[in-house]
Backbone bond lengths (Angstrom), bond angles and torsions (degrees), N, CA, C in turn:
res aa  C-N    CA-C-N  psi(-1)  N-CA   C-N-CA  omega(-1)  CA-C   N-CA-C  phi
1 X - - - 1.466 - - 1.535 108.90 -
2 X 1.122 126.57 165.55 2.352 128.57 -146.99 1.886 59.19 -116.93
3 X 1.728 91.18 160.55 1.278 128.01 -177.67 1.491 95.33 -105.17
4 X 1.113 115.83 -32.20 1.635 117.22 179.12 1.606 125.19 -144.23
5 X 1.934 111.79 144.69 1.522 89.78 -163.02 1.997 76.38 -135.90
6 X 1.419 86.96 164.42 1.544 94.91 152.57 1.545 112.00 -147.15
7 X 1.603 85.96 166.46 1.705 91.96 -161.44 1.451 112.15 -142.06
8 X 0.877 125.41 139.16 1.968 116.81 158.90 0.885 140.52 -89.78
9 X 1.184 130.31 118.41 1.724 135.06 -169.95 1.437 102.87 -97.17
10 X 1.386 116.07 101.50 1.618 116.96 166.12 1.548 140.88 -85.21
11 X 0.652 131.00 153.89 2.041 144.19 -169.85 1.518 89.32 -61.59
12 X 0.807 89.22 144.91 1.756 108.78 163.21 1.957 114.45 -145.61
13 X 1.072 120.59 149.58 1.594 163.85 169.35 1.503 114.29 -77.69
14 X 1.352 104.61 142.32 1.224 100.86 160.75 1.317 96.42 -122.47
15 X 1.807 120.66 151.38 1.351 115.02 -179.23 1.469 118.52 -86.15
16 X 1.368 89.43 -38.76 1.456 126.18 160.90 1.411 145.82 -142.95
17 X 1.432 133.89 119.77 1.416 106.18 -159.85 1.663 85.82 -141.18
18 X 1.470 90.60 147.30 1.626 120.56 177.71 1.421 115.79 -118.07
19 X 1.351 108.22 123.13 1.893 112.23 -174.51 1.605 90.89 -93.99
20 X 1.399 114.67 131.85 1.372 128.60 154.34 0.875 108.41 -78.23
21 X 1.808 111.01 -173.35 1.239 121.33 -158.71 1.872 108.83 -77.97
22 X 1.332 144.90 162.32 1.466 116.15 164.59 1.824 125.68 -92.41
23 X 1.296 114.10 154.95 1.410 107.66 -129.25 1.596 67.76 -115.57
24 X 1.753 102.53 170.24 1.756 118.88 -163.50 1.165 86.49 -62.42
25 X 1.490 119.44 -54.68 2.190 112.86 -174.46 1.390 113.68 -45.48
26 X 0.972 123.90 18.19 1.844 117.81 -171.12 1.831 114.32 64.73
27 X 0.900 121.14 10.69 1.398 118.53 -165.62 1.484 102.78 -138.11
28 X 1.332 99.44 132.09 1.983 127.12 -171.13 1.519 87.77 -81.20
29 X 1.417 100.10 164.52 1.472 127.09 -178.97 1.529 93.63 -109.46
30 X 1.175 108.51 168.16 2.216 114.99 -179.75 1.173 100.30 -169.87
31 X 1.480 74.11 138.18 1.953 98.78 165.26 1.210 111.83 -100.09
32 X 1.522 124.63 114.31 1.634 87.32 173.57 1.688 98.98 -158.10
33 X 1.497 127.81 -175.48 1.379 109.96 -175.65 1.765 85.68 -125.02
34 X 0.959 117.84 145.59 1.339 141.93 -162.34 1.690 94.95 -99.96
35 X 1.258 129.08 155.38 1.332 121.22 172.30 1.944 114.75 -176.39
36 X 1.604 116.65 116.01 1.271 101.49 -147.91 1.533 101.51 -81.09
37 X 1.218 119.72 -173.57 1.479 146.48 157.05 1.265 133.05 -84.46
38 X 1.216 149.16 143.84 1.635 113.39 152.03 1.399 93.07 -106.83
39 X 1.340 141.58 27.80 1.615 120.87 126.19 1.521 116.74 -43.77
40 X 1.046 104.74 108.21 1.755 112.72 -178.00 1.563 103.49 -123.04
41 X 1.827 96.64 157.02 1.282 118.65 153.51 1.315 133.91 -88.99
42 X 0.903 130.53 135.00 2.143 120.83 -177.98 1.152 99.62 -83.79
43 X 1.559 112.33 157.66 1.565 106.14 172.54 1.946 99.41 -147.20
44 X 0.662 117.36 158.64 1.683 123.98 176.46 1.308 129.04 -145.56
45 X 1.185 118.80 116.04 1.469 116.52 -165.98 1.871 106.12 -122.24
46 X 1.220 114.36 178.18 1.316 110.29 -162.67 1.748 78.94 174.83
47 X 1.781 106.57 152.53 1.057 165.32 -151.33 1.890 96.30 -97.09
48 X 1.521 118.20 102.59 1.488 100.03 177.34 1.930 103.65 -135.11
49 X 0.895 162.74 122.62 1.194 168.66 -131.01 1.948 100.35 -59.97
50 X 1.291 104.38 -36.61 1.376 104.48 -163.77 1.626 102.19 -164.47
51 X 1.689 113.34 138.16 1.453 109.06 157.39 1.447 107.33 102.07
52 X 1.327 117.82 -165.28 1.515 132.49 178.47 1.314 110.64 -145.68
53 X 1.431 135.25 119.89 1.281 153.70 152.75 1.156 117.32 -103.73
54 X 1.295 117.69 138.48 2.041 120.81 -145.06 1.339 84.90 -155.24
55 X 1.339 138.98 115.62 1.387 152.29 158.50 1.533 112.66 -99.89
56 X 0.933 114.02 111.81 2.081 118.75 -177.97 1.107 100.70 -98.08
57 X 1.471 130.55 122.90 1.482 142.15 161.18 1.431 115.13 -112.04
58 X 1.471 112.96 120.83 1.428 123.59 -175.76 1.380 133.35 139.62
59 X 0.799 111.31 167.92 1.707 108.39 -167.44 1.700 110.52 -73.27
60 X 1.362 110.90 -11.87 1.373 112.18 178.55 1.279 136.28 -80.10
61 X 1.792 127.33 117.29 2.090 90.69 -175.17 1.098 94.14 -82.21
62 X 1.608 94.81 133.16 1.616 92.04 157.43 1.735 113.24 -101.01
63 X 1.304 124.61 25.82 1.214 120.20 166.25 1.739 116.17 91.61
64 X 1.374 118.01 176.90 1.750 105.89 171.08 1.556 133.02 -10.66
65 X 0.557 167.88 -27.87 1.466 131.80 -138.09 1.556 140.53 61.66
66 X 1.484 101.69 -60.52 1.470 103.21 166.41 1.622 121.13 -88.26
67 X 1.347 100.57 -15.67 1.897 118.24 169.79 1.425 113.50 -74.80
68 X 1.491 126.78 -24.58 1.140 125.70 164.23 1.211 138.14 -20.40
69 X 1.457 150.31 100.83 1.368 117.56 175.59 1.332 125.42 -55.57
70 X 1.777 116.08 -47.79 1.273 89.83 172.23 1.907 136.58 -51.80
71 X 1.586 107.04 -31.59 1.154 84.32 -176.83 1.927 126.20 -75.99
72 X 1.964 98.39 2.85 1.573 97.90 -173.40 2.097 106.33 -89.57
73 X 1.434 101.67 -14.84 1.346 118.98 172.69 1.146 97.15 -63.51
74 X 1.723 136.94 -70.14 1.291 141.41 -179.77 1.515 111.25 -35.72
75 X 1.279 109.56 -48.63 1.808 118.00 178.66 0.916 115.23 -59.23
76 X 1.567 125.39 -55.21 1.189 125.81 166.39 1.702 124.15 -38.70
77 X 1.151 108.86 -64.18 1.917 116.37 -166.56 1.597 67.01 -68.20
78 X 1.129 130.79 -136.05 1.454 134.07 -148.49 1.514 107.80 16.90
79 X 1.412 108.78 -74.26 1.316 96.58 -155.72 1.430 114.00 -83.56
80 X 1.743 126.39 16.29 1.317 145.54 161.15 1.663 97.17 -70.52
81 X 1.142 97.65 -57.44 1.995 106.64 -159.08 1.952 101.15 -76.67
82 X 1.694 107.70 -6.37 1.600 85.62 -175.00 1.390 118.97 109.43
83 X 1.709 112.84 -0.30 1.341 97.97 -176.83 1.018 131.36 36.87
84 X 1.368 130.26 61.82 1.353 150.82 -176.74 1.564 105.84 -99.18
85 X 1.562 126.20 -13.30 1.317 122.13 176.26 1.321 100.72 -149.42
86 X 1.520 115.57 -155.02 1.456 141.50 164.04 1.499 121.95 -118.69
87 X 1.247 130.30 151.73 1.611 108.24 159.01 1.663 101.34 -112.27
88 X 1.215 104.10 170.56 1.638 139.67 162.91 1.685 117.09 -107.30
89 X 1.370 105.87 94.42 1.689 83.97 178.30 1.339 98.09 -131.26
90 X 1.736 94.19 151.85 1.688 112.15 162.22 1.439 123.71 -112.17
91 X 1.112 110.83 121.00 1.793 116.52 -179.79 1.227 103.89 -101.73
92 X 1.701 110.20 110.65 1.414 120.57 158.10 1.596 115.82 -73.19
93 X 1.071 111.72 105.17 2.300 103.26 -171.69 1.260 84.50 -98.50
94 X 1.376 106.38 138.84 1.144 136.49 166.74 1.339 116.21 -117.50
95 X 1.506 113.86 -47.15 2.165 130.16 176.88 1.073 83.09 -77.06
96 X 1.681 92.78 133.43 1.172 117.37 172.51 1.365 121.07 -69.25
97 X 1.354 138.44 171.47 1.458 117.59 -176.53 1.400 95.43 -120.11
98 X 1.630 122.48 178.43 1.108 132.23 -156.88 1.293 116.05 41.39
99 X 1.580 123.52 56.88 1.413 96.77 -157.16 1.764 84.09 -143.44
100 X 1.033 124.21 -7.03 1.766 131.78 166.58 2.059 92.31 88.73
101 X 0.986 96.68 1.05 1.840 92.27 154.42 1.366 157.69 -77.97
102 X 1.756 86.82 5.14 1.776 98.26 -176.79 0.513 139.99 60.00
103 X 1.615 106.82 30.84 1.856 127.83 -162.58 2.069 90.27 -59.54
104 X 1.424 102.09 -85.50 1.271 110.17 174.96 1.501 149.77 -57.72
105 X 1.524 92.27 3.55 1.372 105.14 145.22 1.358 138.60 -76.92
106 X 1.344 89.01 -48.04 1.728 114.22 164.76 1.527 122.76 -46.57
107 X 1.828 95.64 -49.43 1.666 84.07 167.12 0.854 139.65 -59.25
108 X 1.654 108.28 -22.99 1.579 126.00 -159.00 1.229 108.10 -103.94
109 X 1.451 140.87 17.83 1.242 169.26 113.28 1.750 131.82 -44.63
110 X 1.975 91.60 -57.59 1.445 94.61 171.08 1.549 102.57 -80.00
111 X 1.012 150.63 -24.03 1.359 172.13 -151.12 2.497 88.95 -72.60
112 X 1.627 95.17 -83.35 1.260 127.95 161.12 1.792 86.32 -9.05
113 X 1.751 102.10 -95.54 1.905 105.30 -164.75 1.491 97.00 -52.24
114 X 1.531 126.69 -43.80 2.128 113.06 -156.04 1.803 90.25 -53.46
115 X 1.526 114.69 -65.19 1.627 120.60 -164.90 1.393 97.29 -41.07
116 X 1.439 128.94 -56.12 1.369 126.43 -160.86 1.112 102.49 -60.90
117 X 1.028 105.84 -44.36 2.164 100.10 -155.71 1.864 90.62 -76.52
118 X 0.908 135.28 -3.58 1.638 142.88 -175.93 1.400 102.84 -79.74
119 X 1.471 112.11 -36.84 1.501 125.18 -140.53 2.209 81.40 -118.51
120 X 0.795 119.89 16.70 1.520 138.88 164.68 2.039 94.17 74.70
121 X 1.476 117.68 61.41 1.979 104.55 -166.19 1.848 117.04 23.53
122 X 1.461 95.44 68.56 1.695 108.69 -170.34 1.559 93.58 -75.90
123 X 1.757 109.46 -42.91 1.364 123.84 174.42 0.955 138.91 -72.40
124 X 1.539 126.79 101.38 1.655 113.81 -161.98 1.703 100.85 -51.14
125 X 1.652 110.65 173.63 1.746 111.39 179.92 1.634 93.21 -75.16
126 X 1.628 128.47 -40.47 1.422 113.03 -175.50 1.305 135.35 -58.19
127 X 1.502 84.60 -21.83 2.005 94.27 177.34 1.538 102.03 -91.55
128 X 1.304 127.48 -20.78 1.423 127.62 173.78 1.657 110.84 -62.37
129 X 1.767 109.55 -34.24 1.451 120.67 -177.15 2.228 100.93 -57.94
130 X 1.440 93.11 -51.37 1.174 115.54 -179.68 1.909 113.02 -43.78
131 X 0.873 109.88 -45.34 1.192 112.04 -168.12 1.982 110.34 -103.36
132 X 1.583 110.04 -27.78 1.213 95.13 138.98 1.409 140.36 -40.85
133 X 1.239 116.49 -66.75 1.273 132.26 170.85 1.474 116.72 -24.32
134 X 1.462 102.63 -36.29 1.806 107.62 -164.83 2.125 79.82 -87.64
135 X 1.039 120.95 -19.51 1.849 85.73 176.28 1.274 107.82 -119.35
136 X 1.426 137.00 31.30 1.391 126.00 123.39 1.512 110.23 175.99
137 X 1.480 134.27 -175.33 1.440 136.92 -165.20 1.433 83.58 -69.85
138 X 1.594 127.96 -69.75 1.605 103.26 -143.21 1.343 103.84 -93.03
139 X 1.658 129.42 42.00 1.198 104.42 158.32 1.368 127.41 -83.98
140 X 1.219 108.94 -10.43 1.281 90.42 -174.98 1.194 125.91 -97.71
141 X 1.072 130.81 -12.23 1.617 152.12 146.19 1.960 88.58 -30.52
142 X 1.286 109.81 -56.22 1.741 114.06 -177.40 1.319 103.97 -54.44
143 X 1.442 117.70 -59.09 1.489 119.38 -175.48 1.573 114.86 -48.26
144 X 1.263 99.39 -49.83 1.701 106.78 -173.55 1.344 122.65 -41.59
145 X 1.576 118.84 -41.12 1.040 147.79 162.55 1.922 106.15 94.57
146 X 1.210 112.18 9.61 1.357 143.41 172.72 1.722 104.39 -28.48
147 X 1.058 143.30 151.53 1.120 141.89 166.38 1.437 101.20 -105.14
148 X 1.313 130.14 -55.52 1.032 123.64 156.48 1.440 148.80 -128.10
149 X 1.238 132.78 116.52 1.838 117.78 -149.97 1.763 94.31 -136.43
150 X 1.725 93.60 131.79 1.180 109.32 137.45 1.618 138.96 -32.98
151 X 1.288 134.69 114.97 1.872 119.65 -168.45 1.307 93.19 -135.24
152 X 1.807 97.10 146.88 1.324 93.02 158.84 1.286 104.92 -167.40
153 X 1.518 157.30 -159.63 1.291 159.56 -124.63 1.922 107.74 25.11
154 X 1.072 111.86 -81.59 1.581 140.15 -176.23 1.472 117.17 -119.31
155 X 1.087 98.89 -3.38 1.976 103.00 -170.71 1.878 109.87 105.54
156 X 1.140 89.27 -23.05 1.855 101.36 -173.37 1.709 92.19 -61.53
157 X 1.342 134.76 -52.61 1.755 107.71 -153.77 1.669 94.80 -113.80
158 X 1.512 86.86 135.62 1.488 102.22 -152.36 1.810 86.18 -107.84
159 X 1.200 97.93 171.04 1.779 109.98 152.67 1.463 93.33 -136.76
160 X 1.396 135.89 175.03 1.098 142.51 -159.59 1.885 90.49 -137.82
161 X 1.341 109.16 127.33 1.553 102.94 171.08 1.404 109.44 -110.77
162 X 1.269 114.61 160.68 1.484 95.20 157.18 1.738 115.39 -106.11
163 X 1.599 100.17 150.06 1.243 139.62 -141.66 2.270 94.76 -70.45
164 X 1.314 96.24 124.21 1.465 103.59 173.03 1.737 105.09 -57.16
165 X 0.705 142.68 158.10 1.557 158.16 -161.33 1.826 83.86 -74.43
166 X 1.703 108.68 155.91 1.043 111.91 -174.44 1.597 133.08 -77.04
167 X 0.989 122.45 139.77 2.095 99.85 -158.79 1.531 85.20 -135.96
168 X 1.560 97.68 155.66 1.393 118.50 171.35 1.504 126.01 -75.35
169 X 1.108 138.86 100.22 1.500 157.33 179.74 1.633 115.56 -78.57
170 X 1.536 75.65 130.71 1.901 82.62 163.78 1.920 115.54 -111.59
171 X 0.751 147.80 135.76 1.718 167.69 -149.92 2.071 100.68 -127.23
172 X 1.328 107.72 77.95 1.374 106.27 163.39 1.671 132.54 -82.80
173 X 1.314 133.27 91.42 1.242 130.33 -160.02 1.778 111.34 -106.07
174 X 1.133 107.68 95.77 1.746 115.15 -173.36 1.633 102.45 -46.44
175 X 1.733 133.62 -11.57 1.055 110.00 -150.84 1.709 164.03 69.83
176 X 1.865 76.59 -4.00 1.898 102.02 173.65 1.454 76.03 -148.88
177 X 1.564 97.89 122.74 1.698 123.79 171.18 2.139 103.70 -78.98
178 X 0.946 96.55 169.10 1.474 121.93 -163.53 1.514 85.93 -127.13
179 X 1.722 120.47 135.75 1.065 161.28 173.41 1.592 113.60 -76.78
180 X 1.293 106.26 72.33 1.804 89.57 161.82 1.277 136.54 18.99
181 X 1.951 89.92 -94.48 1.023 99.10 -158.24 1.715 108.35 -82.48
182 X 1.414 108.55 -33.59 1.846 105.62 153.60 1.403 126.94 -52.25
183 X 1.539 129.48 -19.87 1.463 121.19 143.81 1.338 129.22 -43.98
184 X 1.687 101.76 -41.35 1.798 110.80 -168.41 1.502 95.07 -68.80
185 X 1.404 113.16 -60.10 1.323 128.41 -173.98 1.579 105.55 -31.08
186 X 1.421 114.86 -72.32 1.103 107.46 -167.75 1.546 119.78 -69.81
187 X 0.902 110.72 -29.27 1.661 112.70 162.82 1.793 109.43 -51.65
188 X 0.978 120.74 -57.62 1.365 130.04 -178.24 1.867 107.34 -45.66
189 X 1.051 76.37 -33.96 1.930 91.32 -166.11 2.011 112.81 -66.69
190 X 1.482 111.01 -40.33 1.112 149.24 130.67 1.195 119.75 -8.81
191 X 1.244 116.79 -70.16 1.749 119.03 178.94 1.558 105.16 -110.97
192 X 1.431 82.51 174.39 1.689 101.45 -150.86 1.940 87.53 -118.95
193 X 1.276 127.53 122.29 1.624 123.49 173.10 1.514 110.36 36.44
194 X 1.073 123.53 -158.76 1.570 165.82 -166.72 2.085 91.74 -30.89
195 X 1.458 106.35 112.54 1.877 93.23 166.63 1.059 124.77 -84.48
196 X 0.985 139.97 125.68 1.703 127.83 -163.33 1.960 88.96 -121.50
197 X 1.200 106.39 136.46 1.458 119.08 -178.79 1.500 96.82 -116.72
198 X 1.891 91.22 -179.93 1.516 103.64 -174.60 1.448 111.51 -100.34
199 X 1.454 117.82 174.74 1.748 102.51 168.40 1.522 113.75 -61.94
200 X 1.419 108.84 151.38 1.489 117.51 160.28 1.583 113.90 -115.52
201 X 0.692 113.35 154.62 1.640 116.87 149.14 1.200 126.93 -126.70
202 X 1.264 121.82 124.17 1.695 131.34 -157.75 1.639 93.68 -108.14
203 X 1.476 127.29 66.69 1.443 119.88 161.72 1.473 123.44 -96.48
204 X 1.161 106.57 175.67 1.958 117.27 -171.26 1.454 94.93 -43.46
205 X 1.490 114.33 -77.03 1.520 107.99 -169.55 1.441 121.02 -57.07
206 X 1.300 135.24 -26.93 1.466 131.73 -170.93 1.818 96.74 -73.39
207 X 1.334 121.86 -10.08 1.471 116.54 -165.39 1.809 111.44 -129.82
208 X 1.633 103.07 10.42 1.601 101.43 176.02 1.836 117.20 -107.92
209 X 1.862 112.93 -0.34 1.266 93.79 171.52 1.770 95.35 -135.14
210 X 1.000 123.27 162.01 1.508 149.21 155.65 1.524 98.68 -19.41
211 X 1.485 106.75 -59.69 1.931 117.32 -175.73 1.418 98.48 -57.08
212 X 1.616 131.84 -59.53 1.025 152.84 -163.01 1.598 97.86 -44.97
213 X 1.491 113.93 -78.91 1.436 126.25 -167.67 1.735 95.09 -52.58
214 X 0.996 131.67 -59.35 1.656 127.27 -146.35 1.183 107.81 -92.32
215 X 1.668 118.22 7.66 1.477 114.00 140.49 1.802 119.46 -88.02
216 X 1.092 102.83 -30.52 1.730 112.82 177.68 1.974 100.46 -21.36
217 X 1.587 106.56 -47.54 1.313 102.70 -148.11 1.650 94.85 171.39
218 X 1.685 99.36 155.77 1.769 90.40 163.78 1.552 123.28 -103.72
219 X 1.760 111.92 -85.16 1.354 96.10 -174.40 1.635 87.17 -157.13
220 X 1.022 129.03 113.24 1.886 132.71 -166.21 1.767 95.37 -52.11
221 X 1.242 119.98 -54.04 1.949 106.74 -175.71 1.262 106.39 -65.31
222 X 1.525 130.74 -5.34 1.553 110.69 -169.93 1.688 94.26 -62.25
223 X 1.177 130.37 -80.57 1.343 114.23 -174.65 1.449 109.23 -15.22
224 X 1.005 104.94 -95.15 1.936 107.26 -154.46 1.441 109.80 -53.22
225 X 1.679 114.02 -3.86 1.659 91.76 167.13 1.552 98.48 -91.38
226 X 0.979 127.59 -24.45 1.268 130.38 -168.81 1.464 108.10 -65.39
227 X 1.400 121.66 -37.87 1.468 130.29 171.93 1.634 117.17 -74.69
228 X 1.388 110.58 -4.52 1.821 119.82 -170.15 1.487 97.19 -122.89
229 X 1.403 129.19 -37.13 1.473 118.43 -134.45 2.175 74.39 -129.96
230 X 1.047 156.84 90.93 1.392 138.53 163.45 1.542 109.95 -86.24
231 X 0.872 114.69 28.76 1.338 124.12 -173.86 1.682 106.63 -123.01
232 X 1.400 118.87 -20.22 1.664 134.94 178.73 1.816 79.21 -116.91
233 X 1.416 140.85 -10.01 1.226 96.31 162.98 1.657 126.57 -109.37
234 X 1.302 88.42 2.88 1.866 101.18 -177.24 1.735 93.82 -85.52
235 X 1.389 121.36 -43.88 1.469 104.43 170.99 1.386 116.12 -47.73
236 X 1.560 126.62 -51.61 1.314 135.11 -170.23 1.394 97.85 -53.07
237 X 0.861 128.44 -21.55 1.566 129.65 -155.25 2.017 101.33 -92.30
238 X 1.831 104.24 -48.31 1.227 102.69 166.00 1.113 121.23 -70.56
239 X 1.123 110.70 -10.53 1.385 100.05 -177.01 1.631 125.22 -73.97
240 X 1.392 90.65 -47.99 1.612 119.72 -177.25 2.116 98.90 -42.08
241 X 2.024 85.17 -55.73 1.666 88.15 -174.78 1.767 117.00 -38.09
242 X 1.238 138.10 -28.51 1.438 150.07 -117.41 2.146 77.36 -124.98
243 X 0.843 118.71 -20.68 1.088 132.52 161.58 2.024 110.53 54.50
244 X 1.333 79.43 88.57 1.674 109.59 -166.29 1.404 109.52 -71.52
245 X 1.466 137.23 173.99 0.929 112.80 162.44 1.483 116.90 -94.73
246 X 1.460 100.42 -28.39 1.761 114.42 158.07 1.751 104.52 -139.24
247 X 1.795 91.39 150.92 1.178 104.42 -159.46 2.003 100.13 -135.16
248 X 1.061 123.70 117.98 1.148 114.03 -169.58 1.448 107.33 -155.11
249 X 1.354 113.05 157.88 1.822 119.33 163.60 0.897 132.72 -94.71
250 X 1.135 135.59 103.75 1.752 148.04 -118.77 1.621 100.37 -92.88
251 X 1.421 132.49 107.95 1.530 146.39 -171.08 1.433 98.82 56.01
252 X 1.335 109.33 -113.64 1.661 110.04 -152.48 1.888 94.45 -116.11
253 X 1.175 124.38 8.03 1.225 111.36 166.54 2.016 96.89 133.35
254 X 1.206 119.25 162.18 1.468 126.40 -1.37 1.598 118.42 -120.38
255 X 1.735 91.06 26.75 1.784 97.21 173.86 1.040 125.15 -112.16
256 X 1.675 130.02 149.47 1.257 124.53 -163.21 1.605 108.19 -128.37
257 X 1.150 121.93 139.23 1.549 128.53 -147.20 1.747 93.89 -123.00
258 X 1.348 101.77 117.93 1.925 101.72 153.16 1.326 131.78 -117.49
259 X 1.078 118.48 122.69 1.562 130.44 -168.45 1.769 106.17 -71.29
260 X 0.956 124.40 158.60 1.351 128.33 179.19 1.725 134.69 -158.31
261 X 0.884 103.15 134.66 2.079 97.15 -173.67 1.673 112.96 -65.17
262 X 1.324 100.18 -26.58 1.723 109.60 165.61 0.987 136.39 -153.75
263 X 1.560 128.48 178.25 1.609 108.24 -150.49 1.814 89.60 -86.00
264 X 1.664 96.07 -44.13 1.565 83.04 179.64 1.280 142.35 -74.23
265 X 1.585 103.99 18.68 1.475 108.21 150.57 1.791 126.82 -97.96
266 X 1.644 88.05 -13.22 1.973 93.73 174.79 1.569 88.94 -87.17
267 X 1.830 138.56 -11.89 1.507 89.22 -179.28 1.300 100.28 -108.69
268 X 1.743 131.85 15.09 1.301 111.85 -173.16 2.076 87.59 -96.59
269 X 1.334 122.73 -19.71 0.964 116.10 152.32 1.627 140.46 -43.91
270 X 1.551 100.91 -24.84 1.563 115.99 176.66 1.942 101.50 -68.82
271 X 1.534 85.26 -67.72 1.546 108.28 179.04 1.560 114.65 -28.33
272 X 1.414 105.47 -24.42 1.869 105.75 -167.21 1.475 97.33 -106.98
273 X 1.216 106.28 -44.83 1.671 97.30 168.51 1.244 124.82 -60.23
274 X 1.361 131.94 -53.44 1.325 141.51 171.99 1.423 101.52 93.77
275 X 1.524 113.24 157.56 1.999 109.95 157.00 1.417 88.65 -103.40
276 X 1.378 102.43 117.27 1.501 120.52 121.43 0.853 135.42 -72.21
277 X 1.330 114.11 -108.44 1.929 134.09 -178.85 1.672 97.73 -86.25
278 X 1.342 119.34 -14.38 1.545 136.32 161.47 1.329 144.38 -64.71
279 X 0.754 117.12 113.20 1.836 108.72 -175.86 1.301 105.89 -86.50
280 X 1.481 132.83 136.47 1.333 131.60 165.20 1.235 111.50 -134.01
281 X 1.625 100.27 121.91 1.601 123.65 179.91 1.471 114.52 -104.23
282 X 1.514 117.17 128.77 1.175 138.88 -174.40 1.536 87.92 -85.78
283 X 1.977 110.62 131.25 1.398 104.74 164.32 1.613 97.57 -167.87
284 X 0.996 127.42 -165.35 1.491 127.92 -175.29 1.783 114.64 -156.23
285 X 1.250 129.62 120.95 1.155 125.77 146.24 1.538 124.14 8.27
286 X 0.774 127.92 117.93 1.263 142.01 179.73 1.651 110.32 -94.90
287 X 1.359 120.66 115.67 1.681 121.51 -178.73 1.467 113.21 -114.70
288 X 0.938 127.55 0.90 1.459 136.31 154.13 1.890 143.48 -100.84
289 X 0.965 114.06 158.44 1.688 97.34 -174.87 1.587 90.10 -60.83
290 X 1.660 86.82 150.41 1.558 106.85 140.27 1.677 133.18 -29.08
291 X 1.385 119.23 143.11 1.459 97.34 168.21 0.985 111.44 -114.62
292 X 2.421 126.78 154.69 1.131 87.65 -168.92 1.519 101.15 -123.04
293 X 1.152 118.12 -140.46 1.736 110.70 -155.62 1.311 110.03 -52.52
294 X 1.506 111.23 159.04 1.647 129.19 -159.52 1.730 96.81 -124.41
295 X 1.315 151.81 96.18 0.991 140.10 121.53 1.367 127.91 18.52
């Protein structure tokens, strides 16, 4: 078994996502289609006698240390496999956080396979799904390593699609992240009891191109960020102009993703938006699995 692995944890999209009603546990049900990035995070792990050491590199806080997901993913496989060692890890962040991209889910997913494959794959991947699950909805969509999946209850039951051909993406980041759980909130605030939705139909063609998905539906917080945040909705607005093939606000806020048929329409799209107070990341759809740790 390698003393040390590295891995990438990538961004993910929603193509479309639907908030259910909220359930007595505090937690909404979702429809939504999951879809990766190759905006990625690096991650590096290594072999240490005892414990967890977690080094964060990047412009992002991601907060504690011991609040980390990656380092509660690390806790977990360890103390699944027996604590038989320690790790050493370095997180290069690159996804921005607060940004509805799954930066930190993702880690805490790729995190999940680096420990395992350390620990010689002691953990089958289904029990790895399993224990994702316990640190948040989209890990396991992360674990799966899926390029693109159908979700729904909590994020836990996936279908696996296969992936529309690879397209050029734009990554809009206002630079002031959006709050989770103040997304849910304010959505909640919004409706009145019981959500009652419209029909869908989830067939082959509505789910094999970019055009396909981003008519399905849009994204349930675009309203209420749009009514809190006018600053994530006047971008949405340029963005749309630049004329995407899908255009959406990536989980619960505060980045907004455009899909495109070519690159030189996502960068003359950059060119019209501009960074201002904005960050804009050049990236593309991802049509293949994930890969997972590298020796």
């Amino acid at each position: 078994m390698p003393d040390s692995v590295s891995i990438s944890a990538h961004a993910k999209f929603n193509a479309f996502l639907r908030v259910l009603s909220k359930e007595d546990s505090g937690y909404h049900g979702l429809e939504t289609v999951f879809s990766l990035l190759e905006l990625s995070d690096s991650i590096e792990i290594s072999k240490i006698p005892a414990g967890i050491e977690l080094n964060v590199e990047g412009e992002y806080d991601t907060g504690p240390v011991s609040e980390n997901l990656v380092f509660k993913a690390a806790e977990l496989v360890l103390s699944a496999t027996g604590n038989r060692f320690g790790v050493k890890i370095h997180l290069n962040k690159t996804i921005p956080v607060q940004a509805g991209l799954g930066g930190g889910s993702s880690d805490a997913a790729a995190t999940l396979h680096a420990v395992n494959r350390l620990a010689d794959d002691a953990i089958p991947r289904h029990e790895l799904l399993q224990i994702g699950a316990k640190l948040g909805s989209d890990v396991p969509f992360f674990v799966s390593g899926a390029p693109v999946a159908l979700a729904w209850n909590h994020g836990e039951r996936l279908l696996r699609l296969p992936a529309p051909p690879q397209a050029p993406a734009l990554v809009i980041f206002p630079k002031k992240g959006v709050s989770t759980a103040h997304a849910y909130a304010r959505l909640d605030r919004t409706r009145q009891g019981e959500v009652k939705r419209g029909a869908v139909v989830l067939d082959d063609e509505s789910l094999t191109t970019w055009g396909s998905l981003g008519r399905l539906g849009g994204n349930d917080f675009e309203s209420v960020t749009w009514e809190q945040r006018p600053d994530i909705r006047d971008l949405f607005e340029k963005l749309v102009r630049t004329g995407p093939t899908l255009a959406r606000l990536c989980g619960s806020g505060a980045a907004l993703v455009g899909i495109y048929k070519l690159e030189a329409a996502r960068d003359a799209a950059m060119e019209v938006i501009g960074e201002g107070s904005q960050r804009l990341i050049r990236t593309a759809t991802r049509s293949t699995p994930a890969v997972g740790p590298v020796a």
